[in-house]
C-alpha positions in Angstrom: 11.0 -24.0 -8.8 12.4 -20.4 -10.4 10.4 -17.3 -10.8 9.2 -18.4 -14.3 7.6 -21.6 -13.0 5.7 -19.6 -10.5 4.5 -17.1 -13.0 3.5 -19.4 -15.4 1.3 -20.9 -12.7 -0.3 -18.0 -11.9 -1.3 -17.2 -15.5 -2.4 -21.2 -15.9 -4.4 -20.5 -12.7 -6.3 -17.5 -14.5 -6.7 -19.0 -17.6 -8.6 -22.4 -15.9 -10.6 -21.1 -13.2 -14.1 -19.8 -13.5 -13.4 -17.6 -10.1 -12.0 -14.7 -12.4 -15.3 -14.5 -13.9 -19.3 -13.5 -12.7 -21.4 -15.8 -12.9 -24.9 -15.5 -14.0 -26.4 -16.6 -10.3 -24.4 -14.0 -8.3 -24.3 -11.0 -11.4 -25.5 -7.7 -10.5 -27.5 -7.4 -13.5 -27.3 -9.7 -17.3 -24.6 -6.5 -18.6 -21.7 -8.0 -16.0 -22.6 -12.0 -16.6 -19.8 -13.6 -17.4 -17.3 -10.5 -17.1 -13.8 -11.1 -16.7 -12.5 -9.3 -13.5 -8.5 -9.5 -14.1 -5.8 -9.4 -16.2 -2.8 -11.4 -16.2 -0.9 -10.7 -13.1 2.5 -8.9 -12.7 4.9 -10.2 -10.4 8.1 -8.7 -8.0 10.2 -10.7 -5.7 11.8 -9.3 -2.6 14.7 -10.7 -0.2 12.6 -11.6 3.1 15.7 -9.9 4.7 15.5 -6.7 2.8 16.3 -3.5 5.4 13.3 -1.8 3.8 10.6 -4.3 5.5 12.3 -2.8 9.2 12.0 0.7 7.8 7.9 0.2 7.5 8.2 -0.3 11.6 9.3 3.3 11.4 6.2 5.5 13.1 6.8 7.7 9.7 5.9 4.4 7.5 3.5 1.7 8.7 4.9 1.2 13.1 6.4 -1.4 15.0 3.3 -3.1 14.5 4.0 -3.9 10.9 5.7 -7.5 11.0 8.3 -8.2 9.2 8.5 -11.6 6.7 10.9 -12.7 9.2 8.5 -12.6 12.0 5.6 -14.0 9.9 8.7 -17.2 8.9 11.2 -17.4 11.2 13.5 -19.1 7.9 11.7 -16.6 5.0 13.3 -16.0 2.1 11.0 -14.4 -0.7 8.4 -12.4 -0.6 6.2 -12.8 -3.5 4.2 -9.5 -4.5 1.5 -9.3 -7.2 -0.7 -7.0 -8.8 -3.8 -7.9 -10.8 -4.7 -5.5 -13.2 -8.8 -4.9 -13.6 -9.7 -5.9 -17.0 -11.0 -3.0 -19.6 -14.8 -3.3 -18.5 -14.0 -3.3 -15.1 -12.8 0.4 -15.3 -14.9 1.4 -17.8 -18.3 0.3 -16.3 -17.0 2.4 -13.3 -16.6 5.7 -15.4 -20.4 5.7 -16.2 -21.3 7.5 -13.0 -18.9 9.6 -10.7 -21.0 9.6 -7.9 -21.3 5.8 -7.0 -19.2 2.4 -8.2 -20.9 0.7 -11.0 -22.1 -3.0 -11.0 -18.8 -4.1 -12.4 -16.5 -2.4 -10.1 -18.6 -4.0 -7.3 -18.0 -6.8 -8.7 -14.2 -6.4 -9.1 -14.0 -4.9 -5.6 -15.8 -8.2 -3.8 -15.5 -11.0 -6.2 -11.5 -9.7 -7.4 -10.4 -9.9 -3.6 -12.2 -13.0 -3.2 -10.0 -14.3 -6.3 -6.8 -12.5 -5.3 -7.4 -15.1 -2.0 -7.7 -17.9 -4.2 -4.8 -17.2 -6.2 -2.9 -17.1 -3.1 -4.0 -19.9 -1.3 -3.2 -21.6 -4.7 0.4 -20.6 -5.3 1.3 -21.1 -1.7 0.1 -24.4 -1.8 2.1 -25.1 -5.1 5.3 -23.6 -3.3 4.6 -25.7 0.0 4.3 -29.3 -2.4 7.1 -28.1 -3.9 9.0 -28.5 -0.3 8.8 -24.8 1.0 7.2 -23.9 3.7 4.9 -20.8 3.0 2.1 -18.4 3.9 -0.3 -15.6 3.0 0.1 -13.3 5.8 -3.5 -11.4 5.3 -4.7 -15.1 5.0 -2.9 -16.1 8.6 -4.4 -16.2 11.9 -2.0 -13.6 13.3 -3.4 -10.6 10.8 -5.4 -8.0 11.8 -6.5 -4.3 10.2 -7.6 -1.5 11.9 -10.4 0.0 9.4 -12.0 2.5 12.3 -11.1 6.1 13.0 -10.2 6.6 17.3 -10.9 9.8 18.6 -7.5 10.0 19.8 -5.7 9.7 16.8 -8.2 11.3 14.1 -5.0 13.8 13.1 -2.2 11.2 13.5 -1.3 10.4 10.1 2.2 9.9 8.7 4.0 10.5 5.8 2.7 6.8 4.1 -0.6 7.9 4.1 -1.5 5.3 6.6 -3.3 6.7 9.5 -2.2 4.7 13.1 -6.3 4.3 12.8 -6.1 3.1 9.3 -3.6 0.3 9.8 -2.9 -2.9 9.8 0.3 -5.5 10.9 0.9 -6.5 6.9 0.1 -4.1 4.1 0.0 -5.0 0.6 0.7 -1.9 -0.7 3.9 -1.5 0.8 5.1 -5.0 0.3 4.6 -4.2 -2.9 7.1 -1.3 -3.0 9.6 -3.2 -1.2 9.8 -5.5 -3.8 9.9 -3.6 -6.3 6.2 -3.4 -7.5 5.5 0.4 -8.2 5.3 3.2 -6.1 2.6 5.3 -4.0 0.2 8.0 -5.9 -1.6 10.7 -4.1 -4.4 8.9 -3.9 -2.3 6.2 -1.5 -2.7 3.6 -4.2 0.4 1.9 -5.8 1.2 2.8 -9.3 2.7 -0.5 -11.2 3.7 -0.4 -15.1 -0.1 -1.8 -15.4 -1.6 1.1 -13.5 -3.2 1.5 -10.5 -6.5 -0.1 -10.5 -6.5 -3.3 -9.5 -5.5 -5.3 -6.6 -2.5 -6.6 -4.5 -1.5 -10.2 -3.2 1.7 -11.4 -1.4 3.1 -14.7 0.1 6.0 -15.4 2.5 8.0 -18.8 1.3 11.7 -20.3 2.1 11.9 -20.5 -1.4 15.5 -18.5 -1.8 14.9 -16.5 -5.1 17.0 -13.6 -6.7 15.7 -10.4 -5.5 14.4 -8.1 -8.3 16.0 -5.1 -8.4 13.8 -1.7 -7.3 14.3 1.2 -10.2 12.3 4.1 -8.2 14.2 5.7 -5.3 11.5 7.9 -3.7 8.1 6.2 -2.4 6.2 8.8 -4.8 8.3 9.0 -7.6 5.6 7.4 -10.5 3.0 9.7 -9.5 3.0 13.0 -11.3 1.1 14.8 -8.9 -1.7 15.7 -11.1 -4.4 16.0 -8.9 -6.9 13.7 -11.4 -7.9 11.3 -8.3 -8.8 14.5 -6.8 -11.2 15.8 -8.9 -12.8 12.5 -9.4 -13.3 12.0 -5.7 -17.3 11.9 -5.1 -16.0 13.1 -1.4 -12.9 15.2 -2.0 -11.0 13.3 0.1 -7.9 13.9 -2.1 -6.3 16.8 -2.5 -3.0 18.1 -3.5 -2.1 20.5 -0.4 -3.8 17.5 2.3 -3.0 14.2 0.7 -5.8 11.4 1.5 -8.1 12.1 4.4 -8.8 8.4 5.4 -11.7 9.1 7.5 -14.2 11.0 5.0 -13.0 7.8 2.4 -14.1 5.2 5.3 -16.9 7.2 5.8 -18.0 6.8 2.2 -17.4 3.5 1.3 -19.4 2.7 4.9 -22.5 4.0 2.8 -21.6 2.5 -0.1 -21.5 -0.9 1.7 -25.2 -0.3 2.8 -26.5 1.1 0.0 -25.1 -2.2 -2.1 -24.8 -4.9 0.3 -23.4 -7.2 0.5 -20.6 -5.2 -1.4 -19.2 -2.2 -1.6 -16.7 0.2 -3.2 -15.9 3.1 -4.9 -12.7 3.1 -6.9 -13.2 6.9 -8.5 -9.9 7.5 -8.0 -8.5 4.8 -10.0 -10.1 5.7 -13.3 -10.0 8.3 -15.7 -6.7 9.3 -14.3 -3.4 9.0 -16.0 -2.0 6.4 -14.0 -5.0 3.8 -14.8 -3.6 1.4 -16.4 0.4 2.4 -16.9 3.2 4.6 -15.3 2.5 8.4 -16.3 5.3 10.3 -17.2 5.3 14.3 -17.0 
């Protein structure tokens, strides 16, 4: 099994399931039946060895909490990072009103994790067949994320972006860089070559396959600093002189996840910015 086999899985994976898709018995409303929530995924690879996953146990990065692929697989050595691209009427439906997430990116934010699980859960199991032990770390009994602000630590944060309140012992996001992915954006998201708005996946295997190569140095270096995800915030949590203020972003997707339960989101500062759907360049 080589990187092409596991790429052409993924994409036979998408292109046979109905989980990419609403269904009319679960559809916000008849405009998002049968909407497509993904595009075909882009893949990186990354040696489970790679100095760069002890660097995120750095207190400046992630913290000795983070584990390494190592620690998750005592014999790792791949890490598989993905990014799934939201489809056209995913971001468009979510540029109709600034204030709160449309039906459709509702829909991509609850159903599109949901499938990002499924696609995981189904290429691990292809890789484990196939003789290799694997895993999905944020599918493993041994993960846990800290989504709630402490008193203690409300100014704490470091130079990721990730508060030591806003945390967790595996995050896509930076997996995603290790490998080669993308890079961070103001906004803390990761900018890929298909944008930023979508969402991540990874899995640990003993599969042994060629690193890709990382062609950014510096863990900002796609975002152009525009200050678009600022503007668009309905909160201002994003500014160019502060960064991300994780707490007034929890606090707002908390009312979004009563106001549309059982969902939630918000996604503004994905769309209608110039890293939506590629790599800006200044």
């Amino acid at each position: 099994m080589d990187k092409k086999n596991i790429i052409e899985m993924a994409t036979y994976f998408m292109e046979n399931t109905e989980f990419n898709f609403i269904p009319e018995e679960i559809a916000l409303s008849e405009t998002v039946v049968g909407m497509k929530i993904f595009e075909t995924p882009i893949f990186a690879f990354g040696a489970a060895d790679d100095k760069y996953f002890e660097l995120l146990k750095e207190p400046s990065a992630i913290g000795q909490h983070f584990l390494t692929p190592k620690e998750w697989l005592h014999q790792a050595k791949t890490v598989i990072s993905f990014f799934l691209p939201f489809t056209d009427a995913v971001k468009r439906g979510n540029r109709r009103d600034m204030s709160w997430p449309s039906e459709e990116w509702l829909h991509g934010r609850i159903e599109g994790q949901a499938f990002v699980i499924k696609l995981c859960q189904y290429l691990s199991s292809e890789l484990i067949n196939a003789g290799y032990r694997s895993l999905v770390p944020s599918l493993d009994e041994r993960f846990w994320a800290k989504t709630k602000l402490d008193k203690a630590t409300q100014n704490s944060d470091n130079d990721s972006g990730t508060s030591v309140s806003f945390t967790s012992n595996w995050s896509e996001r930076h997996v995603a860089y290790v490998c080669g992915l993308g890079t961070f954006g103001l906004s803390k998201g990761l900018i890929t070559e298909k944008g930023i708005a979508g969402r991540l996946g990874s899995i640990i295997t003993e599969l042994d396959l060629p690193p890709d190569k990382r062609v950014y140095e510096s863990i900002y270096e796609y975002c152009t600093m525009c200050g678009a995800c600022g503007k668009n915030c309905p909160v201002n949590a994003i500014s160019l002189d502060k960064g991300k203020d994780h707490k007034i972003c929890s606090e707002f997707l908390n009312i979004t996840a009563e106001k549309y339960k059982p969902r939630y989101g918000c996604g503004k500062c994905q769309i209608g910015v110039p890293c939506v759907s590629s790599i800006p360049y200044s």
